[in-house]
TIRO-2110 file (N, C-alpha, C; in Angstrom, 1 decimal):
// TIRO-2110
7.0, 10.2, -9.3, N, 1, A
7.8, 9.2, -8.6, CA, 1, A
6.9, 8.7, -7.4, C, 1, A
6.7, 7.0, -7.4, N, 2, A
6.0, 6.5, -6.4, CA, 2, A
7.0, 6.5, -5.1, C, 2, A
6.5, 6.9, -4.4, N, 3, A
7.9, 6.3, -3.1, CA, 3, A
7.6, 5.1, -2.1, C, 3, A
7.9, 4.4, -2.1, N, 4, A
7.5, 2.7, -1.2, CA, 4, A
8.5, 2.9, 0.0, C, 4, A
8.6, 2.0, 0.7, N, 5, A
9.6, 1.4, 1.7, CA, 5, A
11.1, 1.3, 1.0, C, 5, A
10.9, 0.9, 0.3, N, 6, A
12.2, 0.4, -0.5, CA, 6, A
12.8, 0.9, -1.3, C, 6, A
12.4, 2.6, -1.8, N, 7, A
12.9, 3.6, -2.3, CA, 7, A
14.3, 4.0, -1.5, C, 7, A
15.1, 4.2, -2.0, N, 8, A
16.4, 5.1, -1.9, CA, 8, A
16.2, 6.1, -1.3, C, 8, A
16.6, 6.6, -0.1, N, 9, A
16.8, 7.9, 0.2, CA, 9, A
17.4, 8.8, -0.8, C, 9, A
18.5, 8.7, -1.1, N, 10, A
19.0, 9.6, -2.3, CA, 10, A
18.3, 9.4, -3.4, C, 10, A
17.5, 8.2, -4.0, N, 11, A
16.8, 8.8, -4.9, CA, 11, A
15.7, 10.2, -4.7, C, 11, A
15.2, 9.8, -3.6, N, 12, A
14.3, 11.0, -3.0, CA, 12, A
14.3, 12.1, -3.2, C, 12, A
16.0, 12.3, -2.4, N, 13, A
16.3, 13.7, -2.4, CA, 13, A
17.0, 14.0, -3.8, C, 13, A
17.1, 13.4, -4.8, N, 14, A
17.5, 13.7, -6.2, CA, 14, A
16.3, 14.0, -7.2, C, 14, A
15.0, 13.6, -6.2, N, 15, A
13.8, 13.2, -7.7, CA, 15, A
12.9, 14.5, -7.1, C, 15, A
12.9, 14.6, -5.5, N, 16, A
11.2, 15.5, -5.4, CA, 16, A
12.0, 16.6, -4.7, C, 16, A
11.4, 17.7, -5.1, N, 17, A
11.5, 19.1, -4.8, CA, 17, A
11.2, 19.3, -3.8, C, 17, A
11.7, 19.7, -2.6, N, 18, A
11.4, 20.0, -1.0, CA, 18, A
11.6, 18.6, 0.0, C, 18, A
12.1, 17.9, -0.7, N, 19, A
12.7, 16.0, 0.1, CA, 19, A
13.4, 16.6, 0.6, C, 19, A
14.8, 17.7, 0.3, N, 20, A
15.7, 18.1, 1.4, CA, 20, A
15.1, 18.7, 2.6, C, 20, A
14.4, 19.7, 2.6, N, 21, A
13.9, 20.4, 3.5, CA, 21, A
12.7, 19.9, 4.2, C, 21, A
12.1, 18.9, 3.8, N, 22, A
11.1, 17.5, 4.9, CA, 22, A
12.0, 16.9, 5.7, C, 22, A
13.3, 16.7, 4.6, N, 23, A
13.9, 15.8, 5.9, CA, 23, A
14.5, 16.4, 6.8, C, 23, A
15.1, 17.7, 6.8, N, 24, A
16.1, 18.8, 7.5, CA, 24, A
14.8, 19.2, 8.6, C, 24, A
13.6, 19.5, 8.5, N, 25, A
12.8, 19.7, 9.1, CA, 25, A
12.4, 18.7, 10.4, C, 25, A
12.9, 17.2, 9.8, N, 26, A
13.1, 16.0, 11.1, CA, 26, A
14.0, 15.5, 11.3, C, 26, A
14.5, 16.5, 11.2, N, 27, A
16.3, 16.7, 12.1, CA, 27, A
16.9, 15.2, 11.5, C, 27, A
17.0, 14.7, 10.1, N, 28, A
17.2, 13.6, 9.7, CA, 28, A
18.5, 14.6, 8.8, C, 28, A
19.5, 14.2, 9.3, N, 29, A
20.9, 14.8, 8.4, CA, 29, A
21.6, 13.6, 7.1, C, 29, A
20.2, 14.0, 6.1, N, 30, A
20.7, 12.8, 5.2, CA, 30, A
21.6, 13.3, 4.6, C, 30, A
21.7, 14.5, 4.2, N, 31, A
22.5, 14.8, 3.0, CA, 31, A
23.8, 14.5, 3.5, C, 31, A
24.5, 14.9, 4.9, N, 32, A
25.7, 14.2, 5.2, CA, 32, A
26.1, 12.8, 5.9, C, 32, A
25.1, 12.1, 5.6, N, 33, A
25.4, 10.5, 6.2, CA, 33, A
25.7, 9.8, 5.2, C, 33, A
27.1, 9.0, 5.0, N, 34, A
27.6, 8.4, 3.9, CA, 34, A
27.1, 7.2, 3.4, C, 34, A
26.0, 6.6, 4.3, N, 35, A
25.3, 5.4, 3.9, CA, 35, A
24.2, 6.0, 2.8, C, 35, A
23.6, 7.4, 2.7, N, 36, A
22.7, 7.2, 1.6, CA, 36, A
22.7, 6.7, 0.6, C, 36, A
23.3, 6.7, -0.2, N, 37, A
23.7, 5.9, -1.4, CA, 37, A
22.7, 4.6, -1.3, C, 37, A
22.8, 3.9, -0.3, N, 38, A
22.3, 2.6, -0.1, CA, 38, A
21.0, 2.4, 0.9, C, 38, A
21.2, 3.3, 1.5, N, 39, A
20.1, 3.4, 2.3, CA, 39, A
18.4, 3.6, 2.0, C, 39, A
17.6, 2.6, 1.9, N, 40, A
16.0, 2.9, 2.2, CA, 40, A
15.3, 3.9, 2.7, C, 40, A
14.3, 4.2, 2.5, N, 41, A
13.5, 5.1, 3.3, CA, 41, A
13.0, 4.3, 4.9, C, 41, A
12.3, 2.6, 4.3, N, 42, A
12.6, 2.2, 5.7, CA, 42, A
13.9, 2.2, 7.0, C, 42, A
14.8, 2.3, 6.3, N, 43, A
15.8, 1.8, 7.2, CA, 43, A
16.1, 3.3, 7.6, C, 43, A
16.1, 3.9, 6.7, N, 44, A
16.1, 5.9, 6.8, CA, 44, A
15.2, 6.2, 8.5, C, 44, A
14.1, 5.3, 8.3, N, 45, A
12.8, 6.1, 9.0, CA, 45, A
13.3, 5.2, 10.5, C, 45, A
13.6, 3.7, 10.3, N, 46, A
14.0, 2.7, 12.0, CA, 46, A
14.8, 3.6, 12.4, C, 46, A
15.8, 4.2, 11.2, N, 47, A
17.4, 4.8, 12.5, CA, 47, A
17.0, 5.6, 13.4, C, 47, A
15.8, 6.7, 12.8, N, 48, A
15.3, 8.5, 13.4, CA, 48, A
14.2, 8.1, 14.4, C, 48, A
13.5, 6.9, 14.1, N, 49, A
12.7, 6.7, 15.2, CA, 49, A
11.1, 7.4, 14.5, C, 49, A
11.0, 7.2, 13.3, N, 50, A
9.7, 8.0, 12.3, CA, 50, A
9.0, 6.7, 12.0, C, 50, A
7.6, 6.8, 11.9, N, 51, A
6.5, 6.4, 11.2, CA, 51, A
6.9, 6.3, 10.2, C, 51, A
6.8, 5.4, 9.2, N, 52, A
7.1, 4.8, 7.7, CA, 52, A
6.3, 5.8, 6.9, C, 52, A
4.9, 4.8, 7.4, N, 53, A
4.1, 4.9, 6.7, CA, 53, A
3.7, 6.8, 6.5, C, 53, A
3.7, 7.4, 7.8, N, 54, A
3.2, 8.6, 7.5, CA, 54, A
4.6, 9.5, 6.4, C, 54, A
5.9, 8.9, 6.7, N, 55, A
6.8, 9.4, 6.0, CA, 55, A
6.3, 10.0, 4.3, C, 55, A
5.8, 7.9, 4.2, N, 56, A
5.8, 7.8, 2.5, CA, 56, A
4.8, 8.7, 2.2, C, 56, A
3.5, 9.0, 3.4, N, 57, A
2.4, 9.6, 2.7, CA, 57, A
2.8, 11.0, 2.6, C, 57, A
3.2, 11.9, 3.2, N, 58, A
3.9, 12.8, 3.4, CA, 58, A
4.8, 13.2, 2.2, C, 58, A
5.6, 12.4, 1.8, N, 59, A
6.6, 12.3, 0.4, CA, 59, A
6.3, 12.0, -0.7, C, 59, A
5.1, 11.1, -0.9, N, 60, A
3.7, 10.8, -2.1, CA, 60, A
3.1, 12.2, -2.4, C, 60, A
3.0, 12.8, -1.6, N, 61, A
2.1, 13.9, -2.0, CA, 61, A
3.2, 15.3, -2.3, C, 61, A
4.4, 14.9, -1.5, N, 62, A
5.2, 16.2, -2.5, CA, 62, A
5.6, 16.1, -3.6, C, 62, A
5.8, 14.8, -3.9, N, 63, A
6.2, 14.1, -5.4, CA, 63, A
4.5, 14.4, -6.3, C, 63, A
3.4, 14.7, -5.8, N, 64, A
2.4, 14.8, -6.7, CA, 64, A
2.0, 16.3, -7.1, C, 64, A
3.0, 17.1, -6.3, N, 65, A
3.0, 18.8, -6.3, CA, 65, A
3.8, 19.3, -7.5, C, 65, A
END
């Protein structure tokens, strides 16, 4: 799975192995915030106050593990 800007949070944490615990690790409480469903990884990364870009690179390379 490629991950862009415009990938799904919940797809994320449904497709790569350790997406929960990257994001639990930056105190980003997706699993209980009711917008994931709908939510971007951009719009994911504006709310927490995160770097996009280092997010996706970071999430590119667990999806390549």
């Amino acid at each position: 799975m490629i991950i862009t800007k415009d990938t799904l949070t919940a797809d994320i944490l449904k497709n790569i192995n350790g997406a929960k615990e990257f994001f639990e690790s930056l105190n980003m409480g997706c699993l209980s915030c009711m917008g994931i469903q709908n939510e971007t990884l951009e719009k994911s990364c504006l709310m927490h106050g995160l770097n996009l870009e280092e997010i996706m690179e970071k999430l590119n390379n667990l999806s390549n593990q």
